[in-house]
C-alpha positions, 0 to 999 in steps of 0.5 A: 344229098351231099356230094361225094367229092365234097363229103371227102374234101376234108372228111378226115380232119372233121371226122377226127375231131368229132371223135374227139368231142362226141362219145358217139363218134368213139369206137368200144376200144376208145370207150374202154380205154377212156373209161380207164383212164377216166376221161370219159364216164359210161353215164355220159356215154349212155347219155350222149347215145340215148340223145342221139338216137332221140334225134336221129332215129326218126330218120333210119328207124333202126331201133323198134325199142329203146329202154332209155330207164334201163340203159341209165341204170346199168350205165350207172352200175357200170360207171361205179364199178370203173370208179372202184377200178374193179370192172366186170367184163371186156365191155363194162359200160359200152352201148349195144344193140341187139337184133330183135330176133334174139332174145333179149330177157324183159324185152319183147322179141317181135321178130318184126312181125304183127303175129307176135304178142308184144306182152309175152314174157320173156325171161331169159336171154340167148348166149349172145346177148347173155355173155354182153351182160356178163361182160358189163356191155349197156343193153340200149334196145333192140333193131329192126328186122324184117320179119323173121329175117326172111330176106335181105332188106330190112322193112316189116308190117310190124315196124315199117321201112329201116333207112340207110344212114348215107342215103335215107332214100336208100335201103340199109339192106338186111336182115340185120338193116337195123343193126346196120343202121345204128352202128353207122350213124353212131347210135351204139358202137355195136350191135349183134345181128344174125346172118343166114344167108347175108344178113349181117354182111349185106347191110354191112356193105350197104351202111359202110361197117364191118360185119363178120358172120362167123363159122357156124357155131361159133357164137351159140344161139339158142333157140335154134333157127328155124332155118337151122345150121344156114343162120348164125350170129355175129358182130357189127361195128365200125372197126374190126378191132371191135369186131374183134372185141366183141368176138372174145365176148360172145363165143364160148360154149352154151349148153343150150346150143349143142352144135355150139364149138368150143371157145376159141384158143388164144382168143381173137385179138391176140392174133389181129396184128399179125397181117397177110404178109405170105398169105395165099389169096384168090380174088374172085371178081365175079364169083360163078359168073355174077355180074358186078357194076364196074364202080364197085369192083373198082373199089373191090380191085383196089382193095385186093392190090392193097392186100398184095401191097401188104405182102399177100400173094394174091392171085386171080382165080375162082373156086369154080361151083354154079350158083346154089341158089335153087338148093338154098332156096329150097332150105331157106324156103321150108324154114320159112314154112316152118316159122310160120306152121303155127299160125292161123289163116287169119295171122298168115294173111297179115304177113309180108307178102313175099313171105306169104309166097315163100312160105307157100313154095317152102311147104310145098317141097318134100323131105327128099326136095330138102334132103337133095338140097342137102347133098348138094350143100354137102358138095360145095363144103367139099368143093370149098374144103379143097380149094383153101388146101390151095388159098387161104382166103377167097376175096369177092364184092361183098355185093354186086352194087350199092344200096338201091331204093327203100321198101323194095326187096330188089332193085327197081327196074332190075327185072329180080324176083327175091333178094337171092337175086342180088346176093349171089356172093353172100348166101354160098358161104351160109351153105358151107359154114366158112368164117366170112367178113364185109369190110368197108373198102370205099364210096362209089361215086353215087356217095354210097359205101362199097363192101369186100368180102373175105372167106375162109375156111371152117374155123379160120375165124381168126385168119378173116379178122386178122387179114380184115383188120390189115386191110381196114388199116391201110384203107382208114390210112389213105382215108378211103374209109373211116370209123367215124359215124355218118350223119343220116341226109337224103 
């Protein structure tokens, strides 16, 4: 693996230049504005992406289905409707992926799972991957999850092993590795995941992309979770812009989604310049006492003296609640049994076996077990409701270290028994619904990418990509990050 101080000697000049030549290394907004202006074509796009997952896919194994033939076609329709200057949407033209737990009409969902039928008709779409269509966006093919999304790194019995682009030794982190994966190795600019206790943040930090899980409801899904109100989807990109972008795409109301919200005023990138100038803000370096290894909350600190440089009022403090992680257990757990009710001794026996344990624990609790969890859920709402009267966002380590070794649910060695163990900042704002990001804040000495997290209160979507965006421009002008895609090396 290439060293660090050697992959930032020059990474700057090299990486600007790529994003010159190669349609994979432009961010959407850059593929819009070419596609406006006719520098570049969608076909040439869709081409260019197409090739290159052919040739570095083997490596990370991000996608579990790519649909070249359908891809070229809607690329052509999209390159057509440019040609007449009449295009049909925010993002005509641009290569998406979709997690495979959406669905996704003519594809099949597999959900990353042998006990799925790879045949099964499916002939609609859920609102998420619906609004893309609408908006003109290339449906390249469908990421890998591990199965049914139940933990925080991304192998399956049905797909194998997702590997991180920066490391292929190392893990892309989950649910949404795959998603992950294929943004930061340039393999479609964006992509949407699904996050229900750090499942598009976690890889978002582990791959070095931003990732946003919005406040519950704001993008609508549809079927609903069977983890119910902890799971909701968001955007994956490289840039915030894009997240931004893709916000405007996705939220609305589906009348399929009746805890779905209404669309959001004003839209999301109409505030993203606004930066954090008077912003009360809490950092947090060891949210409820978890420990942090010291290279990742250097860069962490780092980025929260940037956000005070930028004019934020930045203060040291915590919001002071114990770890939830027996509460979320136990509605993470039950919704785990629940996925699974319908299936037979013999498809149970060919799970993942963490799942398998899970979902003995989760059918094992009881509805006051579950409605206990729920009070304290309901709790912490209250608790974080009243800490942001006082601080507009909360920043945190997106996670306590970097990406470990793939195939492993914990770090080897770590002593952990789940996922929950290295998460601790991620799955308490799944509880409490609140709007939080992981922006790209640095690379550790071992060469792999850092995380920060910034949360804020219910419906402050904006506030987050806004502040977001602040800091990924300061930290992409002293050139501690880039939106540039990694080659895959190990």
């Amino acid at each position: 693996m290439t060293a660090p101080t050697d992959r930032a000697a020059g990474a700057g000049q090299t990486e600007k230049a790529a994003a010159q030549d190669d349609p994979c290394a432009r961010t959407a907004t850059e593929l819009v504005a070419g596609y406006h202006d006719g520098s570049l074509s969608p076909v040439q796009v869709v081409d260019a992406v197409l090739a290159r997952i052919e040739r570095l896919d083997p490596l990370v194994n991000a996608y579990c289905l790519v649909d070249p033939e359908s891809a070229r076609r809607d690329a052509a329709a999209s390159a057509e409707r440019w040609r007449r200057g009449e295009p049909c949407g925010l993002l005509d033209g641009v290569p998406v992926s979709i997690k495979d737990l959406l669905l996704t009409r003519s594809w099949p969902t597999l959900r990353g799972s042998l006990s799925t039928d790879p045949d099964a008709p499916c002939d609609q779409d859920a609102p998420s991957v619906a609004r893309l269509r609408e908006h003109g966006a290339v449906l390249v093919g469908k990421t890998t999850t591990p199965e049914f999304g139940w933990k925080g790194v991304t192998d399956s019995p049905r797909t194998g092993v997702t590997r991180n682009p920066w490391d292929v030794t190392r893990t892309s982190g989950g649910s949404s590795g795959g998603s992950a994966a294929a943004v930061a190795a340039g393999l479609a600019p964006l992509s949407v995941g699904t996050d229900g206790g750090g499942s598009v943040r976690i890889p978002a930090s582990f791959c070095g992309i931003f990732g946003l899980k919005p406040t519950y409801g704001r993008i609508p899904l549809y079927p609903a979770s069977p983890f119910g109100t902890l799971s909701h989807a968001g955007p994956m990109t490289r840039t915030v812009a894009d997240a931004a972008l893709m916000m405007d795409v996705l939220c609305g109301a589906d009348d399929r989604d009746w805890s779905g919200l209404p669309p959001y005023e004003g839209g999301f990138r109409a505030e993203l310049d606004a930066g954090v100038r008077g912003l009360r803000v809490a950092y947090s370096p060891t949210l409820a006492g978890a420990p942090v290894d010291p290279e990742v909350a250097a860069r962490v600190r780092h980025a929260v003296d940037l956000l005070a440089g930028l004019g934020a009022d930045v203060e040291e403090a915590d919001p002071g609640f114990a770890d939830p992680v027996e509460a979320y257990h136990t509605l993470w757990f039950s919704g785990a049994a629940k996925v699974v009710e319908h299936l037979s001794p013999h498809q149970i026996g060919r799970l993942d076996p963490g799942l398998q344990e899970v979902c003995r624990q989760g059918g094992s609790m009881s509805a006051l077990d579950y409605l206990g969890a729920v009070d304290e859920r309901m709790a912490l709402g209250v608790l974080m409701g009243r800490f942001h009267r006082t601080y507009d966002l909360l920043v945190t380590p997106t996670l306590p270290g970097t990406a470990f070794e793939a195939d492993h649910e914990v770090p080897p060695g770590s002593g952990l028994t789940r996922w929950t163990g290295w998460t601790p900042f991620t799955y308490p704002f799944n509880l409490t619904q609140q709007p939080a990001a992981s922006v790209p804040c640095g690379v550790a000495p071992d060469g792999l990418p850092v995380g920060v997290q910034l949360v804020a209160a219910r419906h402050r979507d904006g506030l987050v990509l806004r502040a977001s965006h602040a800091l990924f421009r300061v930290l992409a002008a002293e050139g501690t990050v880039s939106a540039a895609p990694v080659s895959p090396r190990g």
